[in-house]
C-alpha positions in Angstrom: 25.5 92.8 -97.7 25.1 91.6 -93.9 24.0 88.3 -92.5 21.0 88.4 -91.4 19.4 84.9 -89.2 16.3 85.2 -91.3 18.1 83.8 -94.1 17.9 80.8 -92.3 14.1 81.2 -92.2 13.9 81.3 -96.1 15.5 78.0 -96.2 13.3 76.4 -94.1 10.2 77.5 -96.0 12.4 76.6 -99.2 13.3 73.0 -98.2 9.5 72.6 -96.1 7.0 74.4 -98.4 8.3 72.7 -102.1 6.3 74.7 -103.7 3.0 74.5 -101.6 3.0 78.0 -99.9 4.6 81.6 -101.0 5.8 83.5 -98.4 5.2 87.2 -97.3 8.1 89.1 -95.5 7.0 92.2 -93.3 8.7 94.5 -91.9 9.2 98.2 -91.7 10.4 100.6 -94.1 14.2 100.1 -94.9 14.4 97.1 -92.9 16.2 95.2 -95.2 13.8 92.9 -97.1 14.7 93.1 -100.4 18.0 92.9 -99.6 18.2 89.5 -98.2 15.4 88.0 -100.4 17.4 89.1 -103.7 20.4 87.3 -102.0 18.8 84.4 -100.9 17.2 84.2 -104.8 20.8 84.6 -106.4 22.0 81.6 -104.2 19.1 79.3 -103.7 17.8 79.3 -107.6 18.8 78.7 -110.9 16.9 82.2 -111.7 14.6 85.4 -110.7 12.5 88.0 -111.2 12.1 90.4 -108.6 8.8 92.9 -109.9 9.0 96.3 -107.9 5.9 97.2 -107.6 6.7 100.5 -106.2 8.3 100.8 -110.0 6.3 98.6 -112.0 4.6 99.3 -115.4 1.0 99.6 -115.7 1.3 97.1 -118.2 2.8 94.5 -115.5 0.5 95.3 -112.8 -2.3 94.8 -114.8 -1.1 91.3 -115.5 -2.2 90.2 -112.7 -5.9 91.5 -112.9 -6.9 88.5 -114.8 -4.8 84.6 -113.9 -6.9 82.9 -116.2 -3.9 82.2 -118.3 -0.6 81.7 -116.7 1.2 80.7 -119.2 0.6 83.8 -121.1 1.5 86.1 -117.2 5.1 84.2 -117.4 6.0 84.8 -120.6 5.3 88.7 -120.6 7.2 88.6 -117.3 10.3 86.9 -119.0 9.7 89.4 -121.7 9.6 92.5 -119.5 12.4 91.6 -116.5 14.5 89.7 -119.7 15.0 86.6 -117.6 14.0 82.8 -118.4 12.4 80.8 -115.7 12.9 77.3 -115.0 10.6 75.2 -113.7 11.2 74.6 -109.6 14.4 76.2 -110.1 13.0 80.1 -110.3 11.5 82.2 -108.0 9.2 85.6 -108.2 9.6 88.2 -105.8 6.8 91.0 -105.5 8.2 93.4 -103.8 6.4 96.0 -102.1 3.2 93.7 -102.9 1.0 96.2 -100.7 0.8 98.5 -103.6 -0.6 96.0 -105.9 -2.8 93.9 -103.8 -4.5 91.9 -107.0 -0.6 90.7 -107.1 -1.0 89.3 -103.7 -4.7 87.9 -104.3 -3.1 86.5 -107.2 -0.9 84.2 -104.7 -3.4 81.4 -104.8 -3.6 80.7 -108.2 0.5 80.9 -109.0 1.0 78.5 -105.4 -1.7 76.4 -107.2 -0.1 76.1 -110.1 3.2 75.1 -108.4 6.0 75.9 -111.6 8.1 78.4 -109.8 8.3 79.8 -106.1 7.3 82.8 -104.5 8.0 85.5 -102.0 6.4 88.8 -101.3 7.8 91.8 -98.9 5.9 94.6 -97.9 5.2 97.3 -95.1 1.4 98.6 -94.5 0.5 95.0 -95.8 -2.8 94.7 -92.8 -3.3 98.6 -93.6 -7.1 98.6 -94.2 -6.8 100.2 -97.8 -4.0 97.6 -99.3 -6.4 94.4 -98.3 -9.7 96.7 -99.6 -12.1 94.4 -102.2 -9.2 91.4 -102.3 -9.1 87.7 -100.7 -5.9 87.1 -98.5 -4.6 83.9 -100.0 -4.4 81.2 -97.3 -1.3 79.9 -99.0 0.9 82.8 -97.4 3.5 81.9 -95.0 4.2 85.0 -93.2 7.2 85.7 -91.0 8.4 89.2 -89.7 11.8 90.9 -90.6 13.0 92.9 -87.7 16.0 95.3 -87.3 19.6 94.0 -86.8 19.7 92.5 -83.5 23.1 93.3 -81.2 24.3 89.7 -82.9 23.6 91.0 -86.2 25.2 94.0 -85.9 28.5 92.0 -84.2 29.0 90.2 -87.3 28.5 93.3 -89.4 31.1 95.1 -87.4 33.3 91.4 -88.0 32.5 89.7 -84.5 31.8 86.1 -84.5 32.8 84.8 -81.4 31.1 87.0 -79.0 27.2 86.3 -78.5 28.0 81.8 -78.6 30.7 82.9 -75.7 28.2 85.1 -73.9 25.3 82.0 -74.2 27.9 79.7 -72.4 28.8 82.8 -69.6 24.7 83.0 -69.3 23.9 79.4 -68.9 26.5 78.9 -66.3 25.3 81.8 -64.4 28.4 83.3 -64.5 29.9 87.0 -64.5 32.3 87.7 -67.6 34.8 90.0 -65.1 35.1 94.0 -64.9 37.1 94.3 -68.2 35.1 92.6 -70.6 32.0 93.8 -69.1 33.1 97.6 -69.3 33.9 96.4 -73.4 30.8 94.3 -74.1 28.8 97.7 -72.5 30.6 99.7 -74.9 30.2 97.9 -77.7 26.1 97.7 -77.0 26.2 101.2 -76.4 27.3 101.8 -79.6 24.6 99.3 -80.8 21.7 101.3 -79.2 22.8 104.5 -80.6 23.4 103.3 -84.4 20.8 101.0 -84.1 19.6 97.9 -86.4 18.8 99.6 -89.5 21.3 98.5 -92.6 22.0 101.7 -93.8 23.2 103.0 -90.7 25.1 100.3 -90.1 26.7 100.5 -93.7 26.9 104.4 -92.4 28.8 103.9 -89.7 31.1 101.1 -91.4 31.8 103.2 -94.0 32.6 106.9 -92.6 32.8 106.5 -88.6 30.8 109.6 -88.2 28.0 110.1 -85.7 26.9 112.8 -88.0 26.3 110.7 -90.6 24.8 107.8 -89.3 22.0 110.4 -87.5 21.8 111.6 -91.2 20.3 108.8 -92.7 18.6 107.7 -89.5 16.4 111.1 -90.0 15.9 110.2 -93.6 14.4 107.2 -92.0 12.3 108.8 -89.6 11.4 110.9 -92.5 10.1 108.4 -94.5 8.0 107.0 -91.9 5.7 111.0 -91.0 5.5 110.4 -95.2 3.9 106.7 -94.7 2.0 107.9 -91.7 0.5 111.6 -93.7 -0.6 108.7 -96.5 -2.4 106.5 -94.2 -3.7 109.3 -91.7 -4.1 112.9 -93.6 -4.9 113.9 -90.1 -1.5 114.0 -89.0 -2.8 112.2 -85.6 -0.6 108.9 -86.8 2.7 111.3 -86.6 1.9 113.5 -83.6 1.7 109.8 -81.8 4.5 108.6 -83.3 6.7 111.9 -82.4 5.7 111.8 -78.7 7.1 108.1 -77.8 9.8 108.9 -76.0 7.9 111.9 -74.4 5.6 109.6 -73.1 8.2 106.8 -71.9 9.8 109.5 -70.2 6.6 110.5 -68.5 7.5 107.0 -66.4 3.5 106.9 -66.4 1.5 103.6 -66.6 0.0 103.7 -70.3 0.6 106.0 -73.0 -1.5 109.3 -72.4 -3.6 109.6 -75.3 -5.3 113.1 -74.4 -2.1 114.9 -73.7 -1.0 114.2 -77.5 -4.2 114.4 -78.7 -6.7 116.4 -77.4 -10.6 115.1 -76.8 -9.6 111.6 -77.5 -8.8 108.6 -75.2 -6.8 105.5 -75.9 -10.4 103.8 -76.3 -11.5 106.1 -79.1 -8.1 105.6 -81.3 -7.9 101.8 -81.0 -7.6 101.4 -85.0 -4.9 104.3 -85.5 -2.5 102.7 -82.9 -3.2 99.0 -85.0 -2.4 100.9 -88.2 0.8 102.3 -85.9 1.2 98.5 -85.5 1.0 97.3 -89.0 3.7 100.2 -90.1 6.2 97.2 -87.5 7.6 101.1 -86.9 6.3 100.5 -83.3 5.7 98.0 -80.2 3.0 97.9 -78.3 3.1 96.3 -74.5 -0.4 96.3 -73.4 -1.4 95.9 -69.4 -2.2 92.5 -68.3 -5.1 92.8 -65.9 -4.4 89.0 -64.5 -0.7 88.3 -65.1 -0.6 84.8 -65.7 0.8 82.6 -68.5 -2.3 83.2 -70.9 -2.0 87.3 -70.6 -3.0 87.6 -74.2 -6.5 86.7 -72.4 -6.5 89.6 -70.0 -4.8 92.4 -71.9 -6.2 95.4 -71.8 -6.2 97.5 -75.4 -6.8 100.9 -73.9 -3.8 100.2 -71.6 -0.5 100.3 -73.3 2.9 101.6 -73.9 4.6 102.4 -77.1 8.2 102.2 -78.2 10.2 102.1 -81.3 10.9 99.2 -83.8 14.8 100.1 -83.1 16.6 101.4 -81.0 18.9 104.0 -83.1 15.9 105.5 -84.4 14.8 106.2 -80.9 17.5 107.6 -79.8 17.1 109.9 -83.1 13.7 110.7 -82.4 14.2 111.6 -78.9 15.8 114.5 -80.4 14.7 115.0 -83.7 13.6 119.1 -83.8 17.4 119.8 -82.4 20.4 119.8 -84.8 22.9 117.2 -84.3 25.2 119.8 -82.7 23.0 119.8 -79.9 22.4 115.8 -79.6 24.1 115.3 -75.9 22.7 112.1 -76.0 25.8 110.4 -78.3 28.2 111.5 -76.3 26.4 110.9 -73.1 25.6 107.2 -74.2 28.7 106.4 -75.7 30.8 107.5 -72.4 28.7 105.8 -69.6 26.9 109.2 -68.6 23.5 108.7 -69.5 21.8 110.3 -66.9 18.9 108.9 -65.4 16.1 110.9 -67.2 17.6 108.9 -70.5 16.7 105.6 -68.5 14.0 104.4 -71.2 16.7 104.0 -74.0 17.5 100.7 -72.3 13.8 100.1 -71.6 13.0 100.5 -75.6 15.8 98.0 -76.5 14.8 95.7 -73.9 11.2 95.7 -75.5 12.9 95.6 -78.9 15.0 92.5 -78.2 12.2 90.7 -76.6 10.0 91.1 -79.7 12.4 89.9 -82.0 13.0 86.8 -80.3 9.3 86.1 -80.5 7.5 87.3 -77.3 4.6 89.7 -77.1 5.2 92.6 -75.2 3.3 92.4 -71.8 3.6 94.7 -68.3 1.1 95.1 -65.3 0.6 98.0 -62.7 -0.6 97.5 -59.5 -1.3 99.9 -56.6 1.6 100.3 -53.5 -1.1 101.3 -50.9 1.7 102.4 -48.7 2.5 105.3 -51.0 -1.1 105.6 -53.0 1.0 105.3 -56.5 1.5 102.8 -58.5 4.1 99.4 -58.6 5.3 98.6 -62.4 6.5 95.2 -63.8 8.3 96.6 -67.0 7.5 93.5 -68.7 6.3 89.6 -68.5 7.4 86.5 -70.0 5.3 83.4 -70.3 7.8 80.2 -69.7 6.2 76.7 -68.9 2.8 77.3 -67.5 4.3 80.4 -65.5 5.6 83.9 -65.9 8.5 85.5 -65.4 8.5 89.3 -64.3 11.4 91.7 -65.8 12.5 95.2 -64.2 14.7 97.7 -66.1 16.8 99.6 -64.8 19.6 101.8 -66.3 22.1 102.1 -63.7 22.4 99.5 -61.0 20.4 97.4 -58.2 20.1 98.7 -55.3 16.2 98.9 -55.0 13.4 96.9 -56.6 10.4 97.2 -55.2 8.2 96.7 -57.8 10.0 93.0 -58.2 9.9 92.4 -54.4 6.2 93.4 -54.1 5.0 91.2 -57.4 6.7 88.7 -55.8 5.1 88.6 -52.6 1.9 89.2 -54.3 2.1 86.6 -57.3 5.1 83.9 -56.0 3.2 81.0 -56.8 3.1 82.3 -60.1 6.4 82.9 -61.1 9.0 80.9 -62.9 12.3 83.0 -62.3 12.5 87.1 -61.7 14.7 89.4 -63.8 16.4 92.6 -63.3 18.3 93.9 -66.7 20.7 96.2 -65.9 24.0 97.7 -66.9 26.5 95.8 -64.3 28.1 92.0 -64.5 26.1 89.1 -63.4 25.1 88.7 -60.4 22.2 87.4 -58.3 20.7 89.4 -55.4 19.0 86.7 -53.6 15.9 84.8 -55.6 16.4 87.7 -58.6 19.0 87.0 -61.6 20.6 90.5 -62.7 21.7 90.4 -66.3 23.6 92.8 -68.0 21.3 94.2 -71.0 23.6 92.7 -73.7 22.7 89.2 -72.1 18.5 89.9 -72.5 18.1 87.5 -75.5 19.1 84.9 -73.8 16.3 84.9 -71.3 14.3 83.9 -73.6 15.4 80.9 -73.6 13.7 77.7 -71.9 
């Protein structure tokens, strides 16, 4: 069992809610939701029951088609799980509540009722079919569960000390020297290619071999072309899902809709990519047309890039159809040598990073009428009225002109420029270079 910072979370709804709201986890497949909210319900209450719906009875899912009498829903529950509840010491978990959506609807009338607490977890929870015929209780709280971040994974791998170090180094605007810089690059090396998932974490804890930890990260990605054959028979969701890092590589300004599926445009399959969306498999960045601090105002929907939930699961993906004998891309990554055509690895953990730390994922493309193509700001954050425009880049610094041209175009804009990169520290000129293991703490005010 791994710490995880939304156990923090749970607390605050705990000590802030009393009783007054449930709360619904989401988060992707495997993610780790029932995990942390069993261990946050064997140390927070006096007692339990966590109902399965993936497992459930008939007889316990139909409980809940009828809450005119609760008293007679908690004692068949106590019956059935063979666990007594205590009045604002106990807490019900429905996990997986998207397969028993009269569970969630129910939400209202248990929160109403205010004896015990509750939480729900679930993936596909906004997917059209699991909210079908049903009110959405108002009483939900609902926070997202994300994969292990690179802090995360530190203190699963026994490191306390480093990311509160590295927030000091940051702040000061400091470099951490050669030698710990080659380490820390290492270390997130090794992050990106295992990735955030707990299981291949616990994988590569247990057994220290590549080959297992891509293992179970293909069960993963297996799991996912099962969700997406249920929610699409088509198989448009998985051919979409496949060609991310096709597309990414591409180095194009959107995601190219008709070359993955033919006769359709991005405009024609807005509600398959939400549905991609609600799976929190993927990101979305979508084009601001005016990049200012309200960009959620100009985005463009047809106009967007897609990346991965996490990292190691990219980094799977990217070669799924090849047997891990062939998988360069481990020992490439691991020993510096990711070659340049790999670049968007670091791009997808950027986005992944800055979605986990709260921000919406935002870029803009604007026309170099020097060359007739196209400048790119990979992405934008919004900070005090203003914005602050990041480049990637997967070696080091020599050239941004993308930066340099936003710039000049939007300076009265911008609050502070970014270039993440793999080097030290450093600033060249007006732009703050940050090594990609420091990107979390941009987000900071």
């Amino acid at each position: 069992m791994y710490k995880r910072k939304i156990y923090d979370r749970l607390l605050e709804w705990k000590r802030e809610s009393e009783g007054r709201s449930a709360l619904l986890i989401e988060g992707a497949r495997r993610v780790g939701k029932s995990t942390i909210v069993t261990e946050f319900a064997e140390k927070e209450y006096d007692s339990y029951i966590l109902i399965d719906f993936a497992v459930a009875s008939r007889e316990v899912r139909e409980l809940f088609s009828d809450v005119s009498d609760l008293n007679y829903i908690f004692l068949q529950l106590q019956l059935q799980y063979r666990a007594e509840l205590f009045e604002r010491r106990s807490l019900l978990i429905f996990d997986e509540v998207q397969l028993c959506p009269q569970a969630r609807q129910a939400i209202k009338f248990l929160v109403k009722d205010g004896r015990y607490d509750y939480i729900e977890t679930g993936s596909l929870i906004s997917i059209r079919r699991n909210v079908k015929d049903i009110l959405i209780p108002s009483e939900e709280r609902k926070i997202n569960m994300y994969p292990m971040d690179f802090e995360e994974f530190l203190w699963a791998i026994g490191d306390t000390v480093t990311i509160p170090i590295l927030k000091q180094v940051f702040e000061r605007r400091q470099p951490v020297g050669e030698m710990l810089h080659r380490r820390l690059m290492r270390t997130f090396r090794l992050y990106m290619l295992i990735g955030g998932m707990p299981q291949a974490v616990e994988e590569y804890i247990s057994t220290n071999n590549f080959r297992r930890v891509d293992a179970v990260k293909r069960d993963i990605l297996n799991l996912y072309e099962d969700d997406f054959h249920k929610i699409d028979a088509t198989g448009r969701l998985s051919l979409l899902f496949d060609a991310i890092p096709a597309q990414l590589n591409k180095n194009a300004s959107r995601y190219q809709v008709s070359s993955v599926l033919a006769n359709e445009r991005a405009d024609t399959i807005l509600e398959l990519i939400s549905e991609m969306k609600d799976s929190k498999t993927v990101i979305a960045a979508y084009h601001a047309n005016d990049p200012n601090a309200g960009m959620a105002n100009s985005r463009d929907l047809s106009r967007f890039k897609l990346f991965l939930a996490d990292t190691g699961l990219f980094t799977t993906l990217v070669f799924k159809d090849r047997d891990f004998t062939e998988n360069i891309i481990y020992e490439k990554l691991l020993s510096d040598k990711l070659g340049a055509n790999l670049g968007y690895l670091y791009e997808n953990v950027v986005a992944q990073i800055l979605t986990a730390n709260g921000s919406g994922l935002y870029y803009h493309t604007f026309l170099n009428p020097a060359s007739r193509h196209n400048y790119e700001i990979d992405f934008l954050l919004a900070k005090r009225n203003k914005i602050c425009p990041i480049e990637v880049k997967s070696s080091g610094y020599k050239t941004h002109a993308s930066l340099d041209a936003f710039s000049e175009k939007f300076s009265d804009r911008i609050l502070e420029k970014y270039l993440i990169y793999t080097k030290d520290m450093c600033r060249d000129k007006d732009i703050l270079c940050v090594p990609v293991y420091m990107t979390q703490f941009i987000m900071y005010p």
